[in-house]
C-alpha positions in Angstrom: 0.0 0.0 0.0 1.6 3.8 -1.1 2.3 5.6 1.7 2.4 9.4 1.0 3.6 12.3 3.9 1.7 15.6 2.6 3.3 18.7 4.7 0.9 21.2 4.1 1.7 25.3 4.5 2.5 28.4 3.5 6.8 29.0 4.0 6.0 32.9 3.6 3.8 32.3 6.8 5.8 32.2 10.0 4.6 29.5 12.1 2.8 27.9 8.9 5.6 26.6 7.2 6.0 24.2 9.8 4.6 21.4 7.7 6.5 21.9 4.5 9.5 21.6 6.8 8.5 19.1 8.6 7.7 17.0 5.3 11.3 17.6 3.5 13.2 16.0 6.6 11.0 12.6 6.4 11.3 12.8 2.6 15.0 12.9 3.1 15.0 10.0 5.8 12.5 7.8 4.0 14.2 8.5 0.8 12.1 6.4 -2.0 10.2 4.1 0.7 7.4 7.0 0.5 5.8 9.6 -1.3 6.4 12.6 0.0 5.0 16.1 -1.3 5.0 18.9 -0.1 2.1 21.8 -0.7 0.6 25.1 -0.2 -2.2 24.7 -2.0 -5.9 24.4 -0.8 -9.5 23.8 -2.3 -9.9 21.3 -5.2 -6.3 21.4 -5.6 -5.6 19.3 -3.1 -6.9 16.2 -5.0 -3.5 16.1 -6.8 -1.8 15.6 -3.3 -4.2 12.9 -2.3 -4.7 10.6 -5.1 -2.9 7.7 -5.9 -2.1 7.1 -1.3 -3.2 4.0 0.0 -2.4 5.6 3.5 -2.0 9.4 4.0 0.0 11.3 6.7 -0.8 15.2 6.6 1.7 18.0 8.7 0.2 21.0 9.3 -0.2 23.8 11.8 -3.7 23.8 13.4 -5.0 26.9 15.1 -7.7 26.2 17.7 -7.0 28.7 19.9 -8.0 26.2 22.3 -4.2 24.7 23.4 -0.8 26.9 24.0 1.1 27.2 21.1 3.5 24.6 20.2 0.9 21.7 21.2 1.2 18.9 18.7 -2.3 17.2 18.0 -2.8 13.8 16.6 -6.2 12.9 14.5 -7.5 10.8 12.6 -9.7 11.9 9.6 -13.2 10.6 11.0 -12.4 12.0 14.5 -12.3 15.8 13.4 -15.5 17.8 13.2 -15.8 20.0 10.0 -16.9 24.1 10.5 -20.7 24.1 9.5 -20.4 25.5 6.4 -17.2 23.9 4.9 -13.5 24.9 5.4 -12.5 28.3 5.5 -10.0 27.4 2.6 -14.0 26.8 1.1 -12.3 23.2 -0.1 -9.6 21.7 2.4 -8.7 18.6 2.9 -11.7 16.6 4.1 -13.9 18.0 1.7 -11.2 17.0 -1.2 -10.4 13.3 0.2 -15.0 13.3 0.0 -15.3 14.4 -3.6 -12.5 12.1 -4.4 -14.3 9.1 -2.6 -17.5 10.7 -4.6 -15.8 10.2 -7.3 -14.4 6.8 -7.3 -10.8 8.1 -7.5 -8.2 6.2 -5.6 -8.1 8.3 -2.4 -6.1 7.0 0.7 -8.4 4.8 3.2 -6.6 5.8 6.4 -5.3 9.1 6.8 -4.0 10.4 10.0 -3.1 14.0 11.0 0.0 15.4 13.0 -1.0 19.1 13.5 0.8 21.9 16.0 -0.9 24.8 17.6 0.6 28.0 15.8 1.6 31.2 17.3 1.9 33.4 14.2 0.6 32.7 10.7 0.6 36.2 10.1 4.4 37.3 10.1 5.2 37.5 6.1 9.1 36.6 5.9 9.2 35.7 9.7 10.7 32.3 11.3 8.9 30.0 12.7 8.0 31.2 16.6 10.3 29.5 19.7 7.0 27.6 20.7 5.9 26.2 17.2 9.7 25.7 16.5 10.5 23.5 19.7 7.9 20.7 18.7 10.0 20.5 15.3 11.6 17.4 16.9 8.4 16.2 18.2 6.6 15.8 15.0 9.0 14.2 13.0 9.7 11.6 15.7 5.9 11.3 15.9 5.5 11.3 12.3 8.7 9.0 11.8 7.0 6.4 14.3 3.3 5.9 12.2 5.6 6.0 8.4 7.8 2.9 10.3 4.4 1.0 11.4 2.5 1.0 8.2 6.1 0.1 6.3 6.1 -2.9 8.8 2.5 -3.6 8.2 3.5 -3.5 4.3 6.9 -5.8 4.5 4.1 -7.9 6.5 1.7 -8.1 4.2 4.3 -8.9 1.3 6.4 -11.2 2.8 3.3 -13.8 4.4 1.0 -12.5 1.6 -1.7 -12.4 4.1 -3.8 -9.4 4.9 -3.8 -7.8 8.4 -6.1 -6.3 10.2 -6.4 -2.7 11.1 -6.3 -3.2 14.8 -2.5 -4.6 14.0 -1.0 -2.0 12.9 -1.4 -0.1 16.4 
């Protein structure tokens, strides 16, 4: 099963280019055992990020204003509750991976989400802030950890060439 790492963000954006970094150290320490992409774009665009991944791991910054910054959030796509009235981005990512299910396009079946609280998406040109920053580590150890399961779950899979179940993998 493709596994693709989609770091999602603006690098213009302060504390929103977390993902796009984030996304260019697994690419270089997975080298060609995943897809990894990397992507500021929003709305229907986001189809071309998504098709084609059996499994899909999304960095991103996440402002709830509900957790300091710097606190690192881990989701899975059926446990997040969508804004009544769509994504402020009008199409994001949920509403893509839908219209590709919709579709019948090859869409990833499990996607999971490793999202920081931000402290600044505002500063054009600035770094990333101390707080958002420090969980650098964090995340890609995180994000490192679920890439290493599902390639076990994979080399599984191929070398018994039986099938196992989803509660395995955890």
């Amino acid at each position: 099963m493709r596994t693709r790492v989609l770091g999602l963000g603006n690098d213009l954006l302060a504390d929103d280019a977390l993902g796009l970094e984030a996304a260019a150290v697994l690419g270089r320490r997975f080298g060609g055992q995943v897809d990894v992409a990397r992507s500021s774009t929003s709305g229907f665009d986001l189809l071309d990020e998504v098709v084609g991944a059996g499994r899909l791991l999304v960095l991103d910054t996440l402002a709830t204003g509900a957790a300091p910054p710097g606190t690192l959030f881990e989701v899975r796509e059926g446990e997040v509750a969508v804004a009544p009235g769509g994504s402020p981005h009008y199409v994001g990512l949920f509403e893509a991976l839908a219209l590709g299910r919709a579709l019948g396009l090859d869409v990833p079946a499990e996607v999971v989400i490793l999202a920081v609280e931000p402290e600044d998406v505002l500063t054009v040109g600035g770094p990333m802030s101390g707080s958002v920053a420090g969980t650098l580590d964090a995340l890609i150890e995180r994000a490192s950890a679920i890439v290493t399961s599902w390639l076990a779950a994979d080399a599984e899979v191929t070398s018994t060439g039986a099938c196992i179940s989803h509660a395995q993998l955890h």
